[in-house]
Every structure is written in C-alpha cells, then in structure tokens.
C-alpha positions as CSV (number, residue, x, y, z in Angstrom):
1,X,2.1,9.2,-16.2
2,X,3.9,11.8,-14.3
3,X,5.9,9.6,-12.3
4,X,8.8,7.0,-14.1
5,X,9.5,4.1,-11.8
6,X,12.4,1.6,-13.1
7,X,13.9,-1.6,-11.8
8,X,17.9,-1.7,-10.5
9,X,18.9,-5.4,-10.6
10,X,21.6,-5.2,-7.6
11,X,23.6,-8.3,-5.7
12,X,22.3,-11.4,-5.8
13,X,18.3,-11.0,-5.9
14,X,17.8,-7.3,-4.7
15,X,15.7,-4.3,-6.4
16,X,16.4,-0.5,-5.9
17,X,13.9,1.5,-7.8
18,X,14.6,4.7,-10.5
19,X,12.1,7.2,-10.0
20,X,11.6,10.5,-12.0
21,X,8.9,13.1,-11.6
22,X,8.4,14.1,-15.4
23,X,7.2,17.8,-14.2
24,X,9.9,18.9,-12.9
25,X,13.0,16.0,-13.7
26,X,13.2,15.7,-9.7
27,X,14.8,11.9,-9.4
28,X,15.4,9.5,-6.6
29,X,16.4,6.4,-5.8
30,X,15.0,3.8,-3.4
31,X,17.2,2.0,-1.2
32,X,20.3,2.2,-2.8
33,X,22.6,-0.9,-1.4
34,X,25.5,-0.3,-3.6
35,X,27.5,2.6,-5.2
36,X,28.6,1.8,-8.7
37,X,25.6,-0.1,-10.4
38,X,23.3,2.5,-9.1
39,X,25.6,5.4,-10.4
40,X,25.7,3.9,-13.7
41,X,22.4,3.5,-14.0
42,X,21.5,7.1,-13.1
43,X,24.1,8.3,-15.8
44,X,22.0,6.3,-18.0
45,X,19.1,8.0,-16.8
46,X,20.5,11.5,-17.4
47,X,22.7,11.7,-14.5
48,X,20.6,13.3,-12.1
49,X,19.9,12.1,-8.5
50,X,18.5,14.5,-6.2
51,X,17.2,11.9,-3.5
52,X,18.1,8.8,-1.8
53,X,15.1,6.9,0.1
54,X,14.6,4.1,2.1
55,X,11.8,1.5,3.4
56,X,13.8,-0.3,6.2
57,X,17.3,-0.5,7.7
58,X,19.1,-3.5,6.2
59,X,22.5,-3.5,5.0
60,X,20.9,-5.0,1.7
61,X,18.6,-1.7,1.2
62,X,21.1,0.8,2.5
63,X,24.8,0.1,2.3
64,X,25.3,2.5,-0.8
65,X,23.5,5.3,0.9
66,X,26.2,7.1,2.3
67,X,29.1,7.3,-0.3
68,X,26.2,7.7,-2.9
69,X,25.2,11.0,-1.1
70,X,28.5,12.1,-0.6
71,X,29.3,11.6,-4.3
72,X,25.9,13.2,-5.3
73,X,24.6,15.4,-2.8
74,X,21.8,13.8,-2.8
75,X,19.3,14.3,0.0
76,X,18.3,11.1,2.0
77,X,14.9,10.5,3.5
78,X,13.3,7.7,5.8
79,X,11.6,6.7,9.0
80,X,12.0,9.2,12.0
81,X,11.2,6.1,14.0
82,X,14.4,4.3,12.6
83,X,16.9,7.1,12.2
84,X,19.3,5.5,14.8
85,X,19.3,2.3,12.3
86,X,19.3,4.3,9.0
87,X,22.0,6.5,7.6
88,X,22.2,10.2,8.2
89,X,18.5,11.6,7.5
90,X,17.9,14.8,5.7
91,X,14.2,14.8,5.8
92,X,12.2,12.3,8.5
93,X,9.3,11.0,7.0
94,X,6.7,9.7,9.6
95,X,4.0,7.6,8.6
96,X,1.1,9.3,7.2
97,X,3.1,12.2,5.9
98,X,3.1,13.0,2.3
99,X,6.4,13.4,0.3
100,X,7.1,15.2,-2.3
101,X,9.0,14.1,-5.2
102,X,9.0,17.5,-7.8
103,X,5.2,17.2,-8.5
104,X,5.1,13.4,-7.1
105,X,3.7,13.1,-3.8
106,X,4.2,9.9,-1.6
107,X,2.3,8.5,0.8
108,X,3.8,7.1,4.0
109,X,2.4,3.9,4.7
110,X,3.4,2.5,8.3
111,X,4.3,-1.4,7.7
112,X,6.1,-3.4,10.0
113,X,6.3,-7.1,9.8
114,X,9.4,-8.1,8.4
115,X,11.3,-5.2,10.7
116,X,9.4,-3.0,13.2
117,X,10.5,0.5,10.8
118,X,9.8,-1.0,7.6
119,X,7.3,1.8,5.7
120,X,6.4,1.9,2.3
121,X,5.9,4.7,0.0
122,X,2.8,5.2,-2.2
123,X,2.8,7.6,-5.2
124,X,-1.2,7.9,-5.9
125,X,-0.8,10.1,-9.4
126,X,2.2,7.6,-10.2
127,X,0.2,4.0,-9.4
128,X,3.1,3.1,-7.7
129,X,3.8,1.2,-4.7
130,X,7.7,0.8,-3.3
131,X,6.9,-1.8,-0.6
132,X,10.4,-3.4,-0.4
133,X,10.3,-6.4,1.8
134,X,6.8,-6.2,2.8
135,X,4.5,-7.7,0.0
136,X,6.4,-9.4,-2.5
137,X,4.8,-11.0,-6.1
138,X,2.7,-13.6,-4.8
139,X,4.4,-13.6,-1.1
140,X,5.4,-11.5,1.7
141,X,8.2,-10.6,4.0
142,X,9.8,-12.9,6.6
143,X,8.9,-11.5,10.3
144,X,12.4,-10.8,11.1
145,X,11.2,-8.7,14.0
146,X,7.4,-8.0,14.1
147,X,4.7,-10.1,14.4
148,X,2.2,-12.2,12.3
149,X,-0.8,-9.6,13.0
150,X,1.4,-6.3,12.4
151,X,2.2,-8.3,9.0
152,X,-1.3,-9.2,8.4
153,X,-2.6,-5.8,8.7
154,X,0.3,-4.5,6.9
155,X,-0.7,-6.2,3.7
156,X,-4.6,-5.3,4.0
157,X,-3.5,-1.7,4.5
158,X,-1.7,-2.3,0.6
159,X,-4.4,-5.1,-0.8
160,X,-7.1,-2.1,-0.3
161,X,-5.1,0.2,-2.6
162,X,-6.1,1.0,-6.2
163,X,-5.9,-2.5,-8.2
164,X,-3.7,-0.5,-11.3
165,X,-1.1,0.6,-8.5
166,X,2.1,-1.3,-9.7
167,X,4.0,-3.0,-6.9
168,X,8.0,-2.5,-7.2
169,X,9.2,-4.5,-4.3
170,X,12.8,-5.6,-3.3
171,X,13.9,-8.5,-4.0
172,X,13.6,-11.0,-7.0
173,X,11.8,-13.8,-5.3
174,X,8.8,-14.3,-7.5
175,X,9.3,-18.3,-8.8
176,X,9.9,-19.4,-5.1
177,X,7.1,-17.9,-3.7
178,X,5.0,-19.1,-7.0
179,X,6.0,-22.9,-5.7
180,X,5.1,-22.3,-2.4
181,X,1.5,-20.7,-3.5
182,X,0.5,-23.3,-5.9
183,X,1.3,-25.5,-3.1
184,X,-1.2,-23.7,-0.8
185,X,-3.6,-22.8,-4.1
186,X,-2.8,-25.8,-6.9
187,X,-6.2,-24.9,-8.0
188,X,-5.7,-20.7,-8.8
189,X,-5.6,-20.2,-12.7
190,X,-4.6,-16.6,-12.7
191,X,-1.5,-18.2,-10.5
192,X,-1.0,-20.6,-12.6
193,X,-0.8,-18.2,-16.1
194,X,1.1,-16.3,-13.7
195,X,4.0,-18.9,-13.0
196,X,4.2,-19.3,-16.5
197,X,4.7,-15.7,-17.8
198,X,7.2,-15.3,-14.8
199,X,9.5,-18.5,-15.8
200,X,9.6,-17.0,-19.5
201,X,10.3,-13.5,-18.0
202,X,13.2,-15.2,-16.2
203,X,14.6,-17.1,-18.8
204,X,15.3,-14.2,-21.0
205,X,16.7,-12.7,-17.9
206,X,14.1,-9.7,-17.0
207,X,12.6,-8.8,-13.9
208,X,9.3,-10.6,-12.9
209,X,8.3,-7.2,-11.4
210,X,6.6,-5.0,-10.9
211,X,3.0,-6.6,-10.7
212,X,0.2,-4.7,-9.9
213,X,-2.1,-4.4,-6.5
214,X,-5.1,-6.4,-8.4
215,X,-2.8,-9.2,-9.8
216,X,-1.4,-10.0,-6.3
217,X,-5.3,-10.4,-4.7
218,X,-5.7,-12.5,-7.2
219,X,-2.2,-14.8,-6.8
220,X,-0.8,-14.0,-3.3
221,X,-1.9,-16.8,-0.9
222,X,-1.1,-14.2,2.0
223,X,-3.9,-11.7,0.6
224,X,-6.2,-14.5,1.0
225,X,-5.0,-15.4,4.3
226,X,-8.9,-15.0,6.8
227,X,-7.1,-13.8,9.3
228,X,-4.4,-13.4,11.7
229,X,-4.0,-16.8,12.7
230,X,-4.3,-18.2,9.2
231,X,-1.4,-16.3,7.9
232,X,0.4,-17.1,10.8
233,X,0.0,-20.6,9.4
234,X,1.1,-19.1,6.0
235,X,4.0,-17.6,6.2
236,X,5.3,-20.5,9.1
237,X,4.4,-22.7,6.2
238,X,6.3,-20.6,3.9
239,X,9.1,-20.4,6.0
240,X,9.5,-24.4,6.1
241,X,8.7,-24.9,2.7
242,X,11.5,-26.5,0.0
C-alpha cells in the first residue's frame, strides 16, 4: 500500500485521520479539531506533518487547524467554495481536482448533504475514502443544510466506488446507526454479524472504523434507499429514532 491511513480518537465521538504517503514520507492530517492529541499522535508517527485538510467547515473538524499550522507550518487545504467558512487556505481544492499527497493523489469528490461545502477526498492507489460526515458505517450525515436528493446522490457518487476502498469517516457513531438499520432491515445477516463484531470492537475500546465501500452496500439502509424520496423517509426516520 503506498498510502497509511490511521484513526485519531478526538472529543467525545470524532475521527481525524493520519495519513502518510510511503514514497516520499509526505504526511497530513484530516480535519484536525484539536491541537494537542493530534500533535502527540504525529510525534508518535515520526513527527512530521506537512498538511492539514479538511471536508467541511465545523468547529468539530476544524478548530485545531490554525494553531496546528502555526505550530507546524503545515500547509492547509479545502473547498474554494467554502474558504470564507474554513480557516486560512493554502491550496483551494475544487471538486474534481486531484491532490497530491507525495506520490498519493486525491480525488475531490463534491458532496453536500449534511453542509452545502462538505467534499470528500478519494485516494484511488490508497483504497481510501475520507468522507467525514457524509456516509458513515451503516448511516449517513444529518442534512444540516442541504437537501435529501443532494445527500442521495452524494452517497451513490461513493457506493459506486471500488468495493476494497476503506471508508475513514468522522465520527464514532457506528452502534446507533446499527439500531436504527436493523430497525429498518431486522432481516440483513451481514448487518447483523456486523453489529456483533462492532459491540466487541467497542468493548475493548477500538474504533469500529474504517469499513470498506462493499461492507456498507451491504449494511447501510441509506445505500439501499430506491430513491430520493425513500431516503428522505430514511434519514427523517433516522432522525426521530431512539
């Protein structure tokens, strides 16, 4: 693999994401909320942080940006669209541009839904997806400001790529969005051997993610949603659900 992609357990529930490109040592961090667990884990790591990048504007994806690339020098990239929400861009990414990471290259994948910005980076040679709030393991984003068909054609723009790509999203919300799906699908074996890995995963305290692109079409109710309307249905379901 060219590209190493690791988990940052941050606040309550939230992911950053570690990434190294293994040609050249280039490293970066996605959407770095705080300042000292992040630098600690880069020490870890070797110490090196070249980049900072980002998927959408929330405090909880962004707030150590800054300092951290004050203290670093780290370069910070994200959506041209959103640079009056983001901090201080060195490089604008649009969507459909490719990125390079050392001898990584992202893709630039347009997907609002849960904010109108919100893009998500795909590194083909790495299977990796960094999708943040977007597609989640076996759920999605809330529609904080976009709408149920920008969401719904957000995910089938990420459910068509390669079923290997591993999905590193943002937030550790995998056992309530397993209830919620067995509520929709109480039938679905592969989400119920799912729910069971991911309760022993959390019990000894490890991240339930990253899945991969093929385990989520075969879990996530919101991959199988027919269309627009019916994930409307979906996610208001999944919105009222306790």
């Amino acid at each position: 693999m060219t590209l190493t992609v690791k988990p940052i357990a941050i606040l309550d529930d939230n992911y950053a994401w570690f990434l190294r490109d293994e040609a050249t040592g280039v490293t970066a961090v996605m959407d770095a909320a705080v300042v000292g667990p992040i630098e600690d884990f880069v020490k870890a790591e070797g110490g090196r942080l070249d980049w900072l990048l980002i998927t959408h504007h929330h405090g909880d994806h962004i707030a150590g940006i800054a300092e951290l690339a004050a203290r670093t020098g780290a370069k910070v990239a994200g959506n041209a669209q959103d640079a009056a929400r983001l901090p201080k861009l060195d490089v604008a990414v649009k969507p459909g541009d490719v990125f390079a990471l050392g001898a990584s290259e992202a893709q630039i994948i347009d997907t609002p839904g849960h904010t109108h910005g919100h893009i998500s980076w795909y590194f083909p040679s790495g299977e990796t997806l960094l999708c943040a709030d977007t597609l989640f393991a076996a759920g999605c984003g809330r529609l904080l400001e976009g709408t149920p068909a920008e969401m719904f054609a957000s995910l089938q723009k990420l459910a068509a790529l390669p079923e290997a790509t591993k999905v590193c999203c943002g937030h550790e919300y995998t056992l309530s969005n397993i209830r919620y799906a067995l509520s929709v699908e109480p039938d679905n074996a592969a989400l119920q051997a799912f729910a069971e890995r991911a309760k022993a995963l959390r019990a000894e305290g490890k991240p339930t993610v990253p899945t991969t692109i093929g385990l989520e079409q075969a879990i996530n109710p919101f991959l199988h949603a027919r269309d627009v309307k019916h994930f409307a249905e979906l996610r208001l379901g999944k919105d009222n659900f306790r």
